[in-house]
C-alpha positions as CSV (number, residue, x, y, z in Angstrom):
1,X,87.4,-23.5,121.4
2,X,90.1,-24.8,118.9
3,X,93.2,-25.1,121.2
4,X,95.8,-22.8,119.5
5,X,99.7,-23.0,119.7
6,X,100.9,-19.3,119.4
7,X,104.5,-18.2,118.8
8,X,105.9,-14.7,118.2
9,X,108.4,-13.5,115.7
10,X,110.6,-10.2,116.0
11,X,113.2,-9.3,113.8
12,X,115.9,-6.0,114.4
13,X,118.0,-5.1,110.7
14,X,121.2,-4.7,112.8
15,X,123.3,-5.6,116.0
16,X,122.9,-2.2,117.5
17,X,119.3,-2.3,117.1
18,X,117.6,-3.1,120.5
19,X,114.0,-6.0,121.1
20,X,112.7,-3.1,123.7
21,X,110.5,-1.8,121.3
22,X,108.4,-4.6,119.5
23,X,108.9,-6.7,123.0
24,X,106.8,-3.6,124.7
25,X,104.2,-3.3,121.5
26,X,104.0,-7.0,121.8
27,X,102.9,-6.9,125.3
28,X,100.2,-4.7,124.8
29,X,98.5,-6.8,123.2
30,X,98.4,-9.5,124.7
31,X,97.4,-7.5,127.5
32,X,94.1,-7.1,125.6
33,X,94.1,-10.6,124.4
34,X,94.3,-12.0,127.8
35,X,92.9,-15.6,126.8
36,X,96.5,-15.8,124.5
37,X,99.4,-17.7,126.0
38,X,102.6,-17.0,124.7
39,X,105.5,-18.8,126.7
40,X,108.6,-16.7,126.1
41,X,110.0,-19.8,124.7
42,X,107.5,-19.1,122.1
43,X,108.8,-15.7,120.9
44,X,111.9,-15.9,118.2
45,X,113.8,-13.3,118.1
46,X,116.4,-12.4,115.5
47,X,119.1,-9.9,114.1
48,X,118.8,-9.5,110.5
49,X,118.1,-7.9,107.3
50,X,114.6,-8.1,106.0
51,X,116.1,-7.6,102.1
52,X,115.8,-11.4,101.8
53,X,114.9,-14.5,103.5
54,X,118.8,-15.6,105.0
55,X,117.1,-15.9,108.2
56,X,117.6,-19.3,109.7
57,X,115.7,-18.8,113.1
58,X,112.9,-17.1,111.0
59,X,113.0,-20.2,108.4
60,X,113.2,-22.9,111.6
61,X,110.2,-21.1,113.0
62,X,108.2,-21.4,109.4
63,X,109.1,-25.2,109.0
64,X,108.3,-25.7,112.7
65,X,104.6,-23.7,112.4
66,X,104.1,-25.5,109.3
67,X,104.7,-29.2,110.7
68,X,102.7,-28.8,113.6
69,X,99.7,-27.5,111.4
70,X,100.2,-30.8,109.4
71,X,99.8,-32.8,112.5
72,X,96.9,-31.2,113.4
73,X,97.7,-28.8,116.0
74,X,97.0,-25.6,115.5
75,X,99.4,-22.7,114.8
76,X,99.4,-18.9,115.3
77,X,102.0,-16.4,114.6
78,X,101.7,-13.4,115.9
79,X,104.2,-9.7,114.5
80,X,104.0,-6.4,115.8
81,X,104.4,-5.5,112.3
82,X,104.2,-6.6,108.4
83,X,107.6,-5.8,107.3
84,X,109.2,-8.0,110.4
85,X,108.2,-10.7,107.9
86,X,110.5,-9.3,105.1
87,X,111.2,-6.6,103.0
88,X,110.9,-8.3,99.5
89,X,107.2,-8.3,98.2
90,X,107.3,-11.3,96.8
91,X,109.1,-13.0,99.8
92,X,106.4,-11.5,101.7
93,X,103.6,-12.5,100.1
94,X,104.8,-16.1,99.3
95,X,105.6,-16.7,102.9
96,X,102.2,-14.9,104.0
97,X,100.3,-17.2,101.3
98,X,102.4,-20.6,102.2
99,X,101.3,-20.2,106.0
100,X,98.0,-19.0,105.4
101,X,97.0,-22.0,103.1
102,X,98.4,-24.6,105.6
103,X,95.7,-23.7,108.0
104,X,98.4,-21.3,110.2
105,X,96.5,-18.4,111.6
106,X,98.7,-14.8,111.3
107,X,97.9,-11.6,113.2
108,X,99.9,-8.4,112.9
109,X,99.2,-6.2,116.1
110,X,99.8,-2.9,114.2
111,X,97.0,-3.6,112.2
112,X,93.7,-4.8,113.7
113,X,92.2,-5.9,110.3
114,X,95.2,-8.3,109.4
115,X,94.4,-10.8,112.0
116,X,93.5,-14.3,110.0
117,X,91.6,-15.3,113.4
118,X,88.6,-13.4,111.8
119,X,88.5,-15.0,108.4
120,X,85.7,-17.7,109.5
121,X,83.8,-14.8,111.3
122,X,83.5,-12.0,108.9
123,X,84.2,-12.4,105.3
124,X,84.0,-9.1,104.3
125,X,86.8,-8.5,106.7
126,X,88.8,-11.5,105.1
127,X,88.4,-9.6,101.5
128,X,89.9,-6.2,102.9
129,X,92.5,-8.3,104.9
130,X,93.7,-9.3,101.7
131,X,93.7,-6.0,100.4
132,X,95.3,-3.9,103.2
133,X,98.1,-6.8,103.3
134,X,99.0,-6.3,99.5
135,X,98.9,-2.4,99.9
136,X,101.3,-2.8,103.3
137,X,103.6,-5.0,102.0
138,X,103.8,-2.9,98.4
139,X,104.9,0.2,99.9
140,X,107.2,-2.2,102.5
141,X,109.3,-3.3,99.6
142,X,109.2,0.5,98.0
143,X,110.3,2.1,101.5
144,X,113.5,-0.4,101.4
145,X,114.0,0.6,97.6
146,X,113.7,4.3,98.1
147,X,116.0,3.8,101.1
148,X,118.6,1.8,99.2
149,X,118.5,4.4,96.0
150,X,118.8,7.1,99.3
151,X,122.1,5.8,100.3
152,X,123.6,4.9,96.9
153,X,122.6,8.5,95.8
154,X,124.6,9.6,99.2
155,X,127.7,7.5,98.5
156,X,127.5,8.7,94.9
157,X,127.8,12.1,96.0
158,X,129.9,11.5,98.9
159,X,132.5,10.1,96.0
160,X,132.0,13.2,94.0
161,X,133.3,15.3,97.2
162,X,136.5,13.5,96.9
163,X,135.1,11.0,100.0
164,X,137.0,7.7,100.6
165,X,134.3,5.0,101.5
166,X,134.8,2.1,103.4
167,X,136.8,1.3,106.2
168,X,139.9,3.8,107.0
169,X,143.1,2.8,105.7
170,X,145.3,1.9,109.0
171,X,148.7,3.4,109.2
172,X,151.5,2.8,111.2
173,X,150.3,5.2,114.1
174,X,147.6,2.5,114.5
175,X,148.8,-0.3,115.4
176,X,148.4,-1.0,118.9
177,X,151.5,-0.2,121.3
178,X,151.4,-3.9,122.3
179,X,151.8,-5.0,118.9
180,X,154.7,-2.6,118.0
181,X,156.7,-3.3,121.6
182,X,156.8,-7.0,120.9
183,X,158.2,-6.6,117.1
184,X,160.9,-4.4,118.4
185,X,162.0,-6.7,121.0
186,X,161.8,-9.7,118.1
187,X,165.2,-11.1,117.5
188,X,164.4,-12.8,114.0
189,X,164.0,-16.3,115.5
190,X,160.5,-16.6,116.5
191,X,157.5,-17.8,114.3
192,X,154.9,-15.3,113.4
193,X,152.9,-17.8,115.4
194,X,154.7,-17.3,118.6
195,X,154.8,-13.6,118.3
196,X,151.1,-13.4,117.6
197,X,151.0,-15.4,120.7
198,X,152.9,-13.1,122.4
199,X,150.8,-10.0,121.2
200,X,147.8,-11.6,122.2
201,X,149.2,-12.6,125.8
202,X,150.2,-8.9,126.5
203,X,146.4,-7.6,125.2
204,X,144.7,-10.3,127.4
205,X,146.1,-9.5,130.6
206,X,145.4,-5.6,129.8
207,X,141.7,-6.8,128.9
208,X,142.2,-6.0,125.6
209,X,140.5,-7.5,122.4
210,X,142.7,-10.4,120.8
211,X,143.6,-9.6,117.3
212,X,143.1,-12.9,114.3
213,X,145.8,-14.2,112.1
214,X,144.5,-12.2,109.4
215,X,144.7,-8.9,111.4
216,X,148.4,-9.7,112.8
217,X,149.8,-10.1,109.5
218,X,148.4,-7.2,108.4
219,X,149.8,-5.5,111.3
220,X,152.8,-7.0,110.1
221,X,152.6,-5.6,106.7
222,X,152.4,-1.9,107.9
223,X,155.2,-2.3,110.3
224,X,157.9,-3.4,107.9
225,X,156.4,-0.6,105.2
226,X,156.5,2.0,107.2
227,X,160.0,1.0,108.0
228,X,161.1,0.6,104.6
């Protein structure tokens, strides 16, 4: 038996998305696939979008499968779903097609039948692999499009409503106490550098969240306005 380098990919779309999920799906299967060994080392894990391919752990992990396929040891990348690949057809399929022609087995755990381990055993099964992969990843790309026409539709109407979008628009009763007690007690000589200082100093020993440059003078901005 062809010894066989496996790795794992699993992608959430945001920061407040949580692994549990694919990480439990992923272990039952191997649990079926005993003879599999997957080092967690193995298993890339990442936090982004699937609109496009500005992935870089997901593009590492493609360069890395395909140079250790061109030096002759076998690769196999295993996803608990299609669309952890990507979101874009195209994207998709080019990846799929790129991998697949380099020798670099794939197997998606959701579906049995798209599992490129087979394609030397049953090539019937390697035809309707083919076909079930270009059906997935079509209505893959038209589930993200609905979705994006969804939320446009919903801002467009939230605007309608008279609905500000965006982030709230801070006003003076926002600023943080720290912030405001440390411009009061400001005598006109200090940098904006040293009272930033300052403000950060005060928030730090509270266990408070340091604010940037960029925050502080807009901080600064509201103070003096609301004041004018």
């Amino acid at each position: 038996m062809t010894n066989t380098t496996y790795r794992a990919y699993i992608r959430c779309s945001t920061k407040q998305q949580s692994y549990d999920s694919q990480m439990r799906r992923l272990n039952e299967f191997l649990k079926k696939e005993p003879e599999i060994n997957l080092p967690i080392e193995n298993i890339v894990s990442e936090k982004r979008t699937g609109k496009n391919q500005d992935r870089p752990l997901f593009k590492k992990l493609v360069a890395e499968l395909l140079e250790q396929e061109a030096k002759g040891n076998h690769q196999c990348l295993i996803l608990v779903e299609l669309s952890r690949f990507g979101r874009s057809y195209d994207q998709t399929k080019k990846t799929w097609n790129e991998l697949t022609s380099a020798g670099v087995d794939i197997v998606v755990t959701s579906f049995d039948i798209l599992d490129t381990r087979k394609k030397s055993i049953n090539p019937i099964a390697t035809c309707l692999s083919d076909i079930v992969f270009s059906i997935l990843n079509y209505l893959t790309a038209q589930e993200l499009a609905e979705k994006e026409e969804r939320t446009q539709n919903g801002r467009e109407a939230a605007k309608a409503k008279g609905v500000k979008m965006g982030r709230k628009e801070l006003t003076f009763d926002d600023l943080p106490k720290e912030f405001i007690e440390v411009i009061k007690r400001a005598n006109g000589t200090e940098s904006k550098t040293a009272l930033m200082d300052t403000v950060n100093g005060m928030l730090s020993r509270k266990k408070k969240k340091p604010i940037s440059r960029g925050t502080f003078y807009n901080y600064l901005k509201i103070y003096y306005n609301s004041k004018a």
